[in-house]
C-alpha positions as CSV (number, residue, x, y, z in Angstrom):
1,X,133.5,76.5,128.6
2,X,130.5,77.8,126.7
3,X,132.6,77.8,123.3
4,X,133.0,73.8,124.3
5,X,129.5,73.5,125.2
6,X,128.2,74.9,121.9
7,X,130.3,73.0,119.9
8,X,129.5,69.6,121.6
9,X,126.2,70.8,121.3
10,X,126.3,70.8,117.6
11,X,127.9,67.8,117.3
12,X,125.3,66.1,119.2
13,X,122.7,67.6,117.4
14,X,124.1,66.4,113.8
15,X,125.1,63.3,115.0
16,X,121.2,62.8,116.0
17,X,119.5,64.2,112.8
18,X,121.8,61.9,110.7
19,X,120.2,59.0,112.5
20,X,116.6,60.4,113.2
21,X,116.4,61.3,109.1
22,X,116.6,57.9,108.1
23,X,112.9,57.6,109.4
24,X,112.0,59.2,106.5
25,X,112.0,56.3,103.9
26,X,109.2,55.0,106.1
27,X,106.4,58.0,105.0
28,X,107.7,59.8,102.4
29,X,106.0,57.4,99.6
30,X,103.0,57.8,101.5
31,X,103.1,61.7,101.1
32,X,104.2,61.5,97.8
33,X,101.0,59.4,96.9
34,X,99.2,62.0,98.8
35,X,100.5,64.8,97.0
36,X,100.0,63.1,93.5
37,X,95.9,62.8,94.4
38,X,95.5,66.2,95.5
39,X,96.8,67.3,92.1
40,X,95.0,64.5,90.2
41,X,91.5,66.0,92.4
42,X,92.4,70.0,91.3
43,X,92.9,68.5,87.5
44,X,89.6,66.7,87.6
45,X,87.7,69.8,89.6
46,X,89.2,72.2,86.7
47,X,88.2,69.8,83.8
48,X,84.6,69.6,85.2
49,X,84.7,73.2,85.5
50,X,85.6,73.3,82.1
51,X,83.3,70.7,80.8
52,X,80.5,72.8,82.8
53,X,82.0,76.5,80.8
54,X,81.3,74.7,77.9
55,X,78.4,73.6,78.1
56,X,76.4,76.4,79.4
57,X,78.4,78.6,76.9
58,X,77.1,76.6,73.7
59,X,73.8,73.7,73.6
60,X,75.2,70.5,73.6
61,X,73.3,68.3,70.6
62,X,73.9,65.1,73.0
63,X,70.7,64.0,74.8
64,X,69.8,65.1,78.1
65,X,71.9,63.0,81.2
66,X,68.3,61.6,82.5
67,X,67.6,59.7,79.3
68,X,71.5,58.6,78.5
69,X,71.0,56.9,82.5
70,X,67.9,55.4,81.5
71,X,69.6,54.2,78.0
72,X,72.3,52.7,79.8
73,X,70.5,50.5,82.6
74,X,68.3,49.4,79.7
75,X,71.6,48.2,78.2
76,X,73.1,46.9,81.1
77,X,70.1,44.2,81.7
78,X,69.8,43.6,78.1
79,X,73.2,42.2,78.4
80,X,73.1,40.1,82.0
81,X,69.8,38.4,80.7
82,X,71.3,37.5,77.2
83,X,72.1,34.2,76.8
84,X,75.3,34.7,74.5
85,X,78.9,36.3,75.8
86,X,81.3,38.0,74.0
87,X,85.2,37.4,74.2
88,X,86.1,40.7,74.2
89,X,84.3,42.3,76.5
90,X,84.9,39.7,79.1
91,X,88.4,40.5,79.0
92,X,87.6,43.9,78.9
93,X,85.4,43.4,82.7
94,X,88.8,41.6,83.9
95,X,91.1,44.5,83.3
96,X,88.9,46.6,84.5
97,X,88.5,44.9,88.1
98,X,92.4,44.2,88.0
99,X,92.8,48.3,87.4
100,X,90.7,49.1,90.3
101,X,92.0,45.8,92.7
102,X,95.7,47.6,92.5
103,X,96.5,49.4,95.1
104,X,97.0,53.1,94.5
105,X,99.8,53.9,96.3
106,X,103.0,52.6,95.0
107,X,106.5,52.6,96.4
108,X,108.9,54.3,94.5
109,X,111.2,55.9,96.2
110,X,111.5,52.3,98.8
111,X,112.0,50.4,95.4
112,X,114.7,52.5,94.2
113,X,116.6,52.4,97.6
114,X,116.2,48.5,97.7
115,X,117.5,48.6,94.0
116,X,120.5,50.7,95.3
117,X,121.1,48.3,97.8
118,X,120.8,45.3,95.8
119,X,122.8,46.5,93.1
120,X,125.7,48.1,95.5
121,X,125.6,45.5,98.6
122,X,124.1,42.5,96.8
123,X,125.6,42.5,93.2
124,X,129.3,44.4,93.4
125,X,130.0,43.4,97.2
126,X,128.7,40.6,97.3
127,X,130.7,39.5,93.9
128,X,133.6,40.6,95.6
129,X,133.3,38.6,98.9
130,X,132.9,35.5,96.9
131,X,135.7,35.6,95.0
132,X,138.1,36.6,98.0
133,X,136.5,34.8,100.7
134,X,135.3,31.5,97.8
135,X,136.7,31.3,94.6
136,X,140.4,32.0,95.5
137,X,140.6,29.7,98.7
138,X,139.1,26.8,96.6
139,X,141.6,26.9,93.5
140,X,144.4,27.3,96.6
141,X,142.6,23.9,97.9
142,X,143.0,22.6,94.1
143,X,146.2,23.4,93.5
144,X,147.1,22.3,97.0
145,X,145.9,18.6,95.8
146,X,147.3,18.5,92.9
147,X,151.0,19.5,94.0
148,X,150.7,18.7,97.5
149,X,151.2,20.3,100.8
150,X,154.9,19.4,100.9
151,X,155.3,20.9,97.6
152,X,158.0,23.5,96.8
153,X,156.5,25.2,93.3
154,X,152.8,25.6,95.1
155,X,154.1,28.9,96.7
156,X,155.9,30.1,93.5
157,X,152.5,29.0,91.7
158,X,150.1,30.8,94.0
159,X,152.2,33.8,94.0
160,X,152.3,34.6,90.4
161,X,148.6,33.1,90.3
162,X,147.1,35.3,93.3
163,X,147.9,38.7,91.9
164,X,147.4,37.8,87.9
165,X,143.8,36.4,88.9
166,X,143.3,39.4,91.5
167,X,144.0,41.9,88.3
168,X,141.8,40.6,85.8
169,X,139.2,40.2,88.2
170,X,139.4,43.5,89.1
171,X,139.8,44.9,85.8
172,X,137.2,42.9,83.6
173,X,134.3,42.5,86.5
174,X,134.9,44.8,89.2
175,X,135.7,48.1,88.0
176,X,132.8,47.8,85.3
177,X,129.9,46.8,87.4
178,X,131.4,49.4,90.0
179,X,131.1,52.2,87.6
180,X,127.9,50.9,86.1
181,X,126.4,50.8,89.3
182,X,127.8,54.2,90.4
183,X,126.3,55.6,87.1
184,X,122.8,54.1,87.7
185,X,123.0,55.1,91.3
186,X,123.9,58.5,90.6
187,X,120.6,59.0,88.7
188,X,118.9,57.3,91.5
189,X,120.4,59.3,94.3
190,X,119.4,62.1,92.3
191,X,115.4,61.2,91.8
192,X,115.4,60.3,95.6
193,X,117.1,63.6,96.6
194,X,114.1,65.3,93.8
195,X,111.0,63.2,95.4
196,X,112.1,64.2,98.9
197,X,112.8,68.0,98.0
198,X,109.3,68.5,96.5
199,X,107.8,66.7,99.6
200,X,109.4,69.3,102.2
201,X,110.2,71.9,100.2
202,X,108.2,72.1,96.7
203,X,109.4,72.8,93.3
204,X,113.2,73.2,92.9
205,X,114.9,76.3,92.4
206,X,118.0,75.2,90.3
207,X,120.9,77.8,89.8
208,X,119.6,80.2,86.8
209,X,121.6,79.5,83.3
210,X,122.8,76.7,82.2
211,X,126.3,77.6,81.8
212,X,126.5,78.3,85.3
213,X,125.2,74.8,85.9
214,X,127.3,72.9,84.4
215,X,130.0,75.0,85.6
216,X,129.5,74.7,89.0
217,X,128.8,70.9,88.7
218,X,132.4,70.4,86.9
219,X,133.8,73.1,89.9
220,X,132.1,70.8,92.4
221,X,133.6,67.5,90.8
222,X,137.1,68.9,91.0
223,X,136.7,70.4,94.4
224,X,135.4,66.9,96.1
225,X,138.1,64.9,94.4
226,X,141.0,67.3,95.1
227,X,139.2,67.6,99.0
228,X,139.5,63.8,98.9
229,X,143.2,63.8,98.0
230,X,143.9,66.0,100.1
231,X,142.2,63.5,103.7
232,X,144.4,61.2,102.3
233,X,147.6,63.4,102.4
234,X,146.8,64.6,106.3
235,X,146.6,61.5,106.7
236,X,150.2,60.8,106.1
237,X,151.1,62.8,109.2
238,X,153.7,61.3,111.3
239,X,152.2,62.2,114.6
240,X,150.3,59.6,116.3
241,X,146.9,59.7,115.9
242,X,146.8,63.4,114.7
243,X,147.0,62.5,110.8
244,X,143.7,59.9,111.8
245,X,142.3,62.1,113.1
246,X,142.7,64.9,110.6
247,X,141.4,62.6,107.9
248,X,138.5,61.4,109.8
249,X,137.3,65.2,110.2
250,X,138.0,65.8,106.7
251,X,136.1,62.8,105.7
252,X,132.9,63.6,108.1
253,X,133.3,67.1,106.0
254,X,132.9,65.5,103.1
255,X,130.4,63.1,103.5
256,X,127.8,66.1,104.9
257,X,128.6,67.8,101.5
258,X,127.4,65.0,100.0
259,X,124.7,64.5,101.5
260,X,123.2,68.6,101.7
261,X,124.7,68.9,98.4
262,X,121.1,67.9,96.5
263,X,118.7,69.8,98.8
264,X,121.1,72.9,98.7
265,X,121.7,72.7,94.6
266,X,117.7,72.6,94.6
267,X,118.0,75.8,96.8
268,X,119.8,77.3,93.9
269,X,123.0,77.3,95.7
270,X,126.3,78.1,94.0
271,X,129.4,76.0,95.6
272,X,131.5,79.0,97.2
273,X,128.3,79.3,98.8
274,X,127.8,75.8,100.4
275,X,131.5,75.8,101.4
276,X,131.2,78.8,103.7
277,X,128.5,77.4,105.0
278,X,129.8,74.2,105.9
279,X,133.5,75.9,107.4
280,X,131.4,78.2,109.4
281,X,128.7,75.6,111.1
282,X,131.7,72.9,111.0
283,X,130.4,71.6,114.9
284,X,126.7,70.1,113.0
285,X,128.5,69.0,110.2
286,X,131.2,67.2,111.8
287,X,128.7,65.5,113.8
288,X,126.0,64.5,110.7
289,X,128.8,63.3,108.8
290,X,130.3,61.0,111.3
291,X,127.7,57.2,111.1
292,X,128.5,57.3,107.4
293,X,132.5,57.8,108.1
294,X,132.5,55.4,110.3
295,X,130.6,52.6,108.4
296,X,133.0,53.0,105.2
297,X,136.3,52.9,107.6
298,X,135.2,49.5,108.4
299,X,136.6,47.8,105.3
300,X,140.5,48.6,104.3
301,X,139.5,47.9,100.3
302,X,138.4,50.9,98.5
303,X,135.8,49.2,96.8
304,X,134.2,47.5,99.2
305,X,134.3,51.1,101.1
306,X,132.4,52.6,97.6
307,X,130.0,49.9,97.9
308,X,129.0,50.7,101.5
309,X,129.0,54.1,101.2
310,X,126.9,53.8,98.2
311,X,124.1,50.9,100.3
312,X,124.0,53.7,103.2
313,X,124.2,56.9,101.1
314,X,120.7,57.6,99.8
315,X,119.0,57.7,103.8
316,X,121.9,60.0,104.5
317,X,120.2,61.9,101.3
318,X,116.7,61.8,102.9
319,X,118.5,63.0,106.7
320,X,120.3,65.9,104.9
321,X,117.1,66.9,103.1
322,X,115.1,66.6,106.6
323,X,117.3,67.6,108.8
324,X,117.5,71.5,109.9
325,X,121.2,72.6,110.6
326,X,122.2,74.2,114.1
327,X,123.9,77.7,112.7
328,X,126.4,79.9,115.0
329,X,127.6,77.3,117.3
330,X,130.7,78.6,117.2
331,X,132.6,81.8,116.1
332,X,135.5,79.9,114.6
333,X,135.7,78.7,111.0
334,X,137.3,75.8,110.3
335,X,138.9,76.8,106.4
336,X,139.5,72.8,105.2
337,X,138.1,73.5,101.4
338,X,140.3,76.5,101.3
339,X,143.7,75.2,99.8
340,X,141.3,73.2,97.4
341,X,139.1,76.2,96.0
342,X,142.6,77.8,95.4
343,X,144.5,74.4,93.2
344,X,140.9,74.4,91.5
345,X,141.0,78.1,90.6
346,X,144.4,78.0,89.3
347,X,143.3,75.0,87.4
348,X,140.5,76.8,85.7
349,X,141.3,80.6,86.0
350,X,145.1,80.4,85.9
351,X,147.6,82.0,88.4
352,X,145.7,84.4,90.7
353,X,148.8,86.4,91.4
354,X,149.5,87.1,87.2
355,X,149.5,90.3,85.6
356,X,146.3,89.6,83.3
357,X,144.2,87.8,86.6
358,X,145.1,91.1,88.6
359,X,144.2,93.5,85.9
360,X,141.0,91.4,85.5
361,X,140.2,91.5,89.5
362,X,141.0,95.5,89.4
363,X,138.7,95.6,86.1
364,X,136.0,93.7,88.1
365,X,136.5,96.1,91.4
366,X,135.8,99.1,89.2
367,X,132.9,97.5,87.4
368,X,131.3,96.9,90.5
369,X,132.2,100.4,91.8
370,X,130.5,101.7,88.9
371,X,127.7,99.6,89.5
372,X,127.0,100.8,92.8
373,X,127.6,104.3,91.5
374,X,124.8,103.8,89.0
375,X,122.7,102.2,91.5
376,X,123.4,105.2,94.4
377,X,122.7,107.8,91.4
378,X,119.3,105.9,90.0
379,X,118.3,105.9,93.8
380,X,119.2,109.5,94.3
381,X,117.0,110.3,91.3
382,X,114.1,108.7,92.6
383,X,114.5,110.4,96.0
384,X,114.5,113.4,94.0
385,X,111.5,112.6,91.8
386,X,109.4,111.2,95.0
387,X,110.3,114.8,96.8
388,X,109.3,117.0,93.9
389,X,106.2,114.6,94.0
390,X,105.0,115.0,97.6
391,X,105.9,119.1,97.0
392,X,103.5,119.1,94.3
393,X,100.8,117.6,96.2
394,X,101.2,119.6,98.9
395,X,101.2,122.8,97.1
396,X,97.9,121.7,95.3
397,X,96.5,120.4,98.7
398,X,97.0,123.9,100.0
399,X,95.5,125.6,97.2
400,X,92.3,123.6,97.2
401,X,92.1,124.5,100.5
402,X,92.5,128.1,99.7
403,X,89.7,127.9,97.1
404,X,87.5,126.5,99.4
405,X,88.0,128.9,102.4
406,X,87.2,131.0,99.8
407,X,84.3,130.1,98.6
408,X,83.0,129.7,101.8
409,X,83.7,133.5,102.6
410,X,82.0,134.4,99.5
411,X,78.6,132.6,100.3
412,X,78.9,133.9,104.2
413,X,79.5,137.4,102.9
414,X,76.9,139.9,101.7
415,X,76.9,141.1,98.6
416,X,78.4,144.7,97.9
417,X,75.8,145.7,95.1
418,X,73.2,145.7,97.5
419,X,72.8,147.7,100.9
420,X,76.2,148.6,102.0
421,X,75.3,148.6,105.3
422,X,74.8,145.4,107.9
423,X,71.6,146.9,109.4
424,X,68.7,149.0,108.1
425,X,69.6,152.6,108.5
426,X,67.4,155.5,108.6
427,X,65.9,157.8,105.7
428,X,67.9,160.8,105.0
429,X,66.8,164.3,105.9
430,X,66.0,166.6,102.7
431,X,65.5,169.9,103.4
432,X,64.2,170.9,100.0
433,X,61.4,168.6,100.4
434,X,60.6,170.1,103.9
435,X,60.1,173.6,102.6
436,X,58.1,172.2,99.7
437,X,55.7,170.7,101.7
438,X,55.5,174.0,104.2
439,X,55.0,176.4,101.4
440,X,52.0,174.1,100.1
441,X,50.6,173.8,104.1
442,X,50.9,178.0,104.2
443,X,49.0,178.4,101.1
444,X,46.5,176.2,102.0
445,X,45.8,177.3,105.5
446,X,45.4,181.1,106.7
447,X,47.1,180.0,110.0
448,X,50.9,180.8,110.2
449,X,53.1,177.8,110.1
450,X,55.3,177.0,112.9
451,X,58.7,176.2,112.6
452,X,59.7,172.9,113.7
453,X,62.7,170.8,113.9
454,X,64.1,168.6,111.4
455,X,62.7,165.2,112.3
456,X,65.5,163.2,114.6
457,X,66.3,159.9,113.9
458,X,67.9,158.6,117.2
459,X,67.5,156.7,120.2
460,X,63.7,156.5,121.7
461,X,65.3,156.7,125.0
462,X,66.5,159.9,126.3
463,X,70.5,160.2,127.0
464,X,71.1,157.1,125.5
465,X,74.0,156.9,122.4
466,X,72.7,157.6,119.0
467,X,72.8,154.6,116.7
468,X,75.7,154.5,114.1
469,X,75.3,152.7,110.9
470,X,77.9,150.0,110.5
471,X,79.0,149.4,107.1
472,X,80.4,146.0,105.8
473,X,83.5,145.1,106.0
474,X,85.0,146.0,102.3
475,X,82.7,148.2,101.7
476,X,83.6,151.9,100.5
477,X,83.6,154.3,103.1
478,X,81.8,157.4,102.7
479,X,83.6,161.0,102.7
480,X,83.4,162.4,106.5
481,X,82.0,166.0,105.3
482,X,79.0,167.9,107.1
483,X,75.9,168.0,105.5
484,X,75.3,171.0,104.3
485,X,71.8,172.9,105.9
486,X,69.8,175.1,104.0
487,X,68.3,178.0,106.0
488,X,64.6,178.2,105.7
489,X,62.9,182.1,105.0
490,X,59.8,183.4,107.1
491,X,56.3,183.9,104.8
492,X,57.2,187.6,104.8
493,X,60.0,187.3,102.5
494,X,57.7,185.5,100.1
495,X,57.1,187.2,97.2
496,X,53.8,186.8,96.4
């Protein structure tokens, strides 16, 4: 039930934006016109700006705007009070109030769809309708005079007369106009299609190369006309109302290619491209293409059909470049333009199942292996390059940070050449220097000298540790040997 509800859904939903895109016609001149001014205003703003480059960039010998105003209003009344007028510029005042009297905004896109109209509907329909529905019944009336009702040789007459008249109407009137005016049209379908694209969308992006665009055009032609063929062959089913049926589905098809087939060429769009598109989202395409099936199936003469189709066509243009299509509706694709992408390959490619096309499709494979090869190799080289990259940084991220913890130890760190200790430490004891300075105190005094203790550097505070010099860290250690004492000799052993 939700598959069936999806698909009505997008039937609906086509159905409406066929209709509701016709609405378009009504605005689109006006936003065209729009468009056109802002871009006129940008080119005057940038020639100003230009004009204003220039002149501060170089003195201009023209007199100053004050006195050109001045010169001008003294011109201006020297003409309204002189009593003489000049031919020319008379004429010249009436085309310039005619120029700004017309109205800016012109209708160019309505103009070309009420020439369409008027050439399709009003010139080769209507052309047609008179001489079925006028011409012919009034030289039956004719003849019907002049041999009489009763007559046996008005039937043999009007049936050699019917079809001969029928045929060179057909062949010198009708089938010229019709592909006259299915030229001109063309080129009009094809501005319309342009004006609305750049409204909505903006500049087009045709397919790149020109080769590939006139191949896909002359793949395109084939494909629609063999497609067309081929509605016309289901419809030849003997089944009641299945071989309609077919035909009018195929038809709807068609008629939505049509009409998307401008905005999506403007996309840039190749055709394998737009045919996928339209067998996978068949449900919004069915629905879009069925108020322009339905008005050409009103006539039984094919070019009264053309005629209407080509009246009605260029709002289904507008719809199809307005409208938004509803995607996954449905996970069944309806494969129509299959059997024709195949006839048209054969016709342009040759037999798909040949030695040579196999050989060429197993060439291409491995091309495109070796492509993605190259591509999975280049991106493995970058990987590569990017690692070796980010390992580089870090390593000379880390080393600048090295440096710097460095540096910072060095100017935190005493230097060695100096004291090698952290704190001051006391003097050393020198026992040569002691006796020295007792023998000079024993000569100079008659009193014997006392022996005292070598001075103690220590604690002031009885039992407490002695203090231990600390040296810095790197430093060189000093040897752990005693100091050696020298024993000091009495006065008596003095040899005087």
């Amino acid at each position: 039930m939700a598959a069936i509800k999806n698909i009505t859904l997008g039937i609906l939903y086509g159905l409406w934006d066929s209709i509701r895109g016709m609405t378009l016609v009504l605005h689109i001149d006006d936003e065209v016109n729009r468009q056109n001014a802002e871009l006129e205003q940008r080119q005057l703003r940038r020639n100003d700006k230009d004009r204003y480059e220039r002149a501060r960039r170089s003195p201009s010998p023209v007199p100053s705007s004050a006195a050109a105003m001045i010169r001008e209003e003294y011109a201006k009344q020297a003409e309204e009070n002189a009593d003489e007028r000049s031919l020319q510029k008379m004429l010249s005042k009436k085309t310039a109030a005619a120029k700004e009297e017309q109205p800016q905004g012109e209708k160019k896109i309505a103009k070309k769809l009420f020439k369409c109209c008027m050439l399709n509907g009003g010139f080769t329909w209507l052309s047609i309708v008179l001489f079925e529905s006028a011409l012919l019944p009034t030289l039956k009336f004719c003849l019907t005079i002049f041999y009489g009702a009763q007559s046996e040789t008005l039937p043999v007459v009007w049936g050699w007369l019917h079809p001969i008249l029928s045929l060179l109407f057909g062949m010198m009137w009708v089938l010229p106009i019709f592909m006259l005016s299915k030229i001109v049209s063309s080129l009009w379908f094809a501005d319309i299609a342009n004006a609305a694209y750049r409204v909505r969308k903006g500049r087009p992006q045709l397919i790149p190369g020109i080769s590939k665009l006139v191949a896909d055009f002359l793949f395109s032609m084939v494909v629609q006309m063999l497609f067309l063929v081929q509605s016309m062959l289901v419809n030849l089913v003997p089944v009641k109302y299945v071989g309609s049926t077919l035909c009018f589905v195929h038809l709807c098809l068609l008629y939505s290619l049509y009409s998307f087939e401008y905005k999506w060429f403007n996309m840039g769009w190749e055709l394998h491209r737009r045919l996928t598109y339209i067998e996978k989202n068949w449900p919004y395409f069915f629905g879009f293409g069925i108020p322009l099936t339905v008005l050409t199936n009103l006539s039984s003469s094919v070019i009264v059909s053309s005629c209407i189709f080509s009246i009605f066509f260029p709002l289904f243009i507008l719809s199809g470049n307005e409208a938004k299509p509803i995607v996954d509706t449905t996970e069944i694709s309806l494969r129509l333009f299959s059997p024709v992408v195949f006839i048209s390959n054969l016709c342009f490619g040759g037999n798909p199942w040949s030695k040579a096309n196999r050989l060429s499709a197993m060439q291409r494979q491995q091309f495109e292996l070796q492509q993605r090869q190259r591509l999975l190799q280049r991106d493995e080289q970058l990987l590569k390059q990017r690692k070796q990259q980010y390992v580089q940084q870090q390593r000379l991220q880390q080393e600048q940070q090295m440096r710097r913890e460095r540096s910072h130890s060095r100017s935190h760190t005493p230097q060695l050449g100096g004291h090698p200790h952290r704190y001051a430490q006391a003097p050393v004891f020198d026992a040569g220097r002691v006796r020295d300075s007792s023998a000079s105190s024993t000569h100079s005094s008659t009193s014997p000298s006392i022996s005292r203790p070598p001075p103690y550097y220590g604690s002031t505070l009885r039992g407490a540790a002695p203090l231990v010099p600390t040296p810095v860290p790197g430093a060189p250690k000093a040897p752990l040997t005693p100091p050696v004492i020298r024993q000091e000799t009495g006065p008596d052993d003095w040899n005087l």
